[in-house]
C-alpha positions in Angstrom: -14.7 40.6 -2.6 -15.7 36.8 -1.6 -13.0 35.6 1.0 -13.6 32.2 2.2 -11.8 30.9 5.4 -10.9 26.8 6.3 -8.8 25.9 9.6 -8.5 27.2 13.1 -7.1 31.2 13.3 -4.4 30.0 15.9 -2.7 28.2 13.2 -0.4 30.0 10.7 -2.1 31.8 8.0 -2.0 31.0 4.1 -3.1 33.1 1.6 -3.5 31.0 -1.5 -3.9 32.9 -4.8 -5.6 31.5 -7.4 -4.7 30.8 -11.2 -5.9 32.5 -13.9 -9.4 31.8 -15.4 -10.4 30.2 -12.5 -12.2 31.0 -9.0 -11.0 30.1 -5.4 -12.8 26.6 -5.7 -9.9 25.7 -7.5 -7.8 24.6 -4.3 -10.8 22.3 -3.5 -8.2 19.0 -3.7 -6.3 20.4 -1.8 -8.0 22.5 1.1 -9.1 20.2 3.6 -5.8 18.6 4.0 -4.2 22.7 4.2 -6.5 23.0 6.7 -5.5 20.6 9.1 -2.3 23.1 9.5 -3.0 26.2 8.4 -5.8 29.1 8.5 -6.3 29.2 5.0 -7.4 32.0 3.1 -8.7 31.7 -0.1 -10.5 34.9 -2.2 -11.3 36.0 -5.9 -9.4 38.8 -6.9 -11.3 41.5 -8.5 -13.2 41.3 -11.5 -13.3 37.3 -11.3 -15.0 34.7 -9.5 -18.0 35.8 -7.5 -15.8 39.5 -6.7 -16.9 42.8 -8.6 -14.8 44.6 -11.2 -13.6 48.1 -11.3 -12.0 50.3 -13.8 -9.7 48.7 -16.6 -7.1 51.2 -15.4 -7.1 49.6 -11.7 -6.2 45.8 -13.1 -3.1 46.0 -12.4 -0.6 43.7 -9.9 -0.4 46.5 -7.6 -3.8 47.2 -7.1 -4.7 42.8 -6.4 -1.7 43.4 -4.0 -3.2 45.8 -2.5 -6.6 44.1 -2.4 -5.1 41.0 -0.8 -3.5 44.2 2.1 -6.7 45.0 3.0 -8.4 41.7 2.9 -5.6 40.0 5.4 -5.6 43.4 7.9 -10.1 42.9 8.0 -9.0 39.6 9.2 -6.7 40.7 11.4 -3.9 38.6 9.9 -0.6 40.1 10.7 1.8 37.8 8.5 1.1 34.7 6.4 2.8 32.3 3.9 1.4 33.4 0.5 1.1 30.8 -1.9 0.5 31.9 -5.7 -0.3 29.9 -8.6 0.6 30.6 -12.0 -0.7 34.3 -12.8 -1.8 34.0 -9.5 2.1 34.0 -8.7 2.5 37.3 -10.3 -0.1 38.9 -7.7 2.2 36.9 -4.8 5.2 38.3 -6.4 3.9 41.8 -6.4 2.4 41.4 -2.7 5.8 40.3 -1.4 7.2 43.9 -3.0 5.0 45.7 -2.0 3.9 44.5 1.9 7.2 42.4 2.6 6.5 42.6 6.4 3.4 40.5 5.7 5.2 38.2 4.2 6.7 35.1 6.5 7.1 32.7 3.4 6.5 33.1 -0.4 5.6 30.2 -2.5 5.8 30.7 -6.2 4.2 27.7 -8.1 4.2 27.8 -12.3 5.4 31.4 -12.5 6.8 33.4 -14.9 6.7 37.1 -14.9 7.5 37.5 -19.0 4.3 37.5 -21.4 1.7 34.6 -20.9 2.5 31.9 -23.1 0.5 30.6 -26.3 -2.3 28.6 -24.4 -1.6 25.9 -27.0 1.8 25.1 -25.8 0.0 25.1 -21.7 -2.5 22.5 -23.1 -0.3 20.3 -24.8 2.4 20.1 -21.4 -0.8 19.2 -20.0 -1.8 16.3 -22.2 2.2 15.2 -22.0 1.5 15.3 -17.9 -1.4 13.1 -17.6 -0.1 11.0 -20.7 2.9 10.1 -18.2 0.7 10.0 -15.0 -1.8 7.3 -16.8 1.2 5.3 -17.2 2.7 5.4 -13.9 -0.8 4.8 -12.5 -1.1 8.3 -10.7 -4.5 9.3 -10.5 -5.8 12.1 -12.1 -8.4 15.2 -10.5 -11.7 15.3 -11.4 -12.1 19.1 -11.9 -15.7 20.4 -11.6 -17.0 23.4 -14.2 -17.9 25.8 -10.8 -14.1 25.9 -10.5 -13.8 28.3 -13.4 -17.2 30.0 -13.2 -17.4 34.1 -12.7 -20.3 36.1 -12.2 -18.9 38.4 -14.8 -17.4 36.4 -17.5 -16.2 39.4 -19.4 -14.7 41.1 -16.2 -12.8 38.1 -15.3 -10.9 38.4 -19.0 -10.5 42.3 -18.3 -8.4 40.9 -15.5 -5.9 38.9 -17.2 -4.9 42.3 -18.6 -2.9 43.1 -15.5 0.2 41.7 -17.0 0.2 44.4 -19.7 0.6 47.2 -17.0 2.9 45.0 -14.9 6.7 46.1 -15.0 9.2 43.5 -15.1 9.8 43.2 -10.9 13.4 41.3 -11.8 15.8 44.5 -10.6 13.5 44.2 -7.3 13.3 40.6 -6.8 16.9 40.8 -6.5 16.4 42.6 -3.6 13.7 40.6 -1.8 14.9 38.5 1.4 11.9 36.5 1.6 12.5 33.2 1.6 10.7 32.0 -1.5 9.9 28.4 -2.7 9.6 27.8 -6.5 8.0 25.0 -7.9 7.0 23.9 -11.1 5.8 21.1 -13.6 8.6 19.5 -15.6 5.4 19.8 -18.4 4.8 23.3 -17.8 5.8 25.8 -20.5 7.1 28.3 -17.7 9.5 26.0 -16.3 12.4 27.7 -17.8 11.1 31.1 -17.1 10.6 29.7 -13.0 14.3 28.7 -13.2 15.2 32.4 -13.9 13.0 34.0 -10.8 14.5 30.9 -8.2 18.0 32.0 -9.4 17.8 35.6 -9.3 16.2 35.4 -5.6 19.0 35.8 -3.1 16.9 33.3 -0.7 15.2 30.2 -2.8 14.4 27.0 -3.3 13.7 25.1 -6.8 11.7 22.5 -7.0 10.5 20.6 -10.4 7.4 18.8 -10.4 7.6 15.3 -12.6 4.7 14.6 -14.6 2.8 18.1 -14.1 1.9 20.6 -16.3 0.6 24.4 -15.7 -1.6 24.6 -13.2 0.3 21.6 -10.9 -2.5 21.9 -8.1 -4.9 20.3 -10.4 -2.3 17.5 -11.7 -0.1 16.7 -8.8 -2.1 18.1 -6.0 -0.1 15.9 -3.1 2.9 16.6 -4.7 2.2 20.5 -4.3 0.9 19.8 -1.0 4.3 17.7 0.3 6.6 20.8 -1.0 4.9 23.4 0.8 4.9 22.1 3.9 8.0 20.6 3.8 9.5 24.4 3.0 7.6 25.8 5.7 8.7 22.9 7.9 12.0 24.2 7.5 11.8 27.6 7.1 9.3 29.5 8.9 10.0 31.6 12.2 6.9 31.4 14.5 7.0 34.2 16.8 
């Protein structure tokens, strides 16, 4: 599995999570700034990016989750904030269920746990996001091609099958303490379905992104930046 590490380990840890169809370079506007608080961990789940496949039968939620497990206890990382993005968030979900004592603060960002969406419906939020963005004079990312590269293209698609293996979580979410911060662009398909999961979770914050679409870190990536750390601001216990 390729893990990369930014920040000093005597900071807390965060364990970012990427999106789908792309690789951990993906949180490249965003990292160095993380950094500067944080030691950030960023990896490609299995099958995607520069990390090897497996069997069809192991791409599943549970088994990423349990990935991400081993990968935080080889860096000796007892508890972090974990931060998932879009069907990244599903993995973050299922880590948080499965390990919750690894688990100081969940961050959800453009989640939904129902069926992926029609990508046509994704792209067109998008277009509406930067349409608005132009004319507020927001900038826009520059996103590079290596962002979404794999070694394996047809592995990497094998892995957005985990969803089809993946039970619905909502009776269990119900259950989870963790406090959990939800965010998502007012663009973004999912936004209704990220309403549901912030108000079904007994500890949560909602937080709608203007002018963003799915995949906010690459639209509004100070924006995404500001609510995290403002939630763990408030919220996280350092023992």
């Amino acid at each position: 599995m390729r893990v990369v590490t930014d920040g000093e380990r005597s900071r807390p840890a965060l364990v970012l999570i990427n999106g789908a169809f792309s690789n951990l370079l993906t949180w490249t506007p965003i990292v160095a700034q993380l950094a500067d608080r944080f030691f950030v961990v960023r990896h490609d789940w299995r099958g995607t990016g520069r990390s090897s496949g497996g069997p069809r039968a192991e791409y599943t939620f549970a088994d990423y989750a349990d990935d991400l497990a081993a990968l935080v206890d080889a860096l000796d990382v007892k508890r972090a904030v974990v931060w998932g993005l879009a069907y990244g968030a599903r993995t973050a979900a299922r880590f948080a269920l499965r390990h919750p004592e690894r688990v100081a603060l969940l961050a959800l960002y453009d989640v939904s746990l129902a069926a992926p969406v029609d990508q046509a419906l994704q792209r067109a939020g998008n277009d509406e996001a930067k349409r608005l963005r132009e004319a507020a004079g927001l900038p826009n990312v520059a996103s590079d091609p290596s962002w979404f590269e794999h070694d394996d293209r047809r592995e990497a698609l094998r892995s957005l099958t985990a969803h089809e293996r993946f039970p619905d979580p909502t009776d269990e979410l119900r259950n989870m303490h963790i406090p959990t911060l939800v965010a998502c662009g007012r663009q973004d398909v999912n936004l209704p379905e990220a309403e549901r999961i912030a108000a079904l979770l007994p500890d949560s914050e909602m937080h709608v992104m203007e002018m963003a679409g799915h995949g906010s870190v690459l639209s509004r990536p100070e924006l995404c930046v500001s609510l995290l750390c403002d939630f763990v601001d408030r919220r996280l216990i350092v023992p």
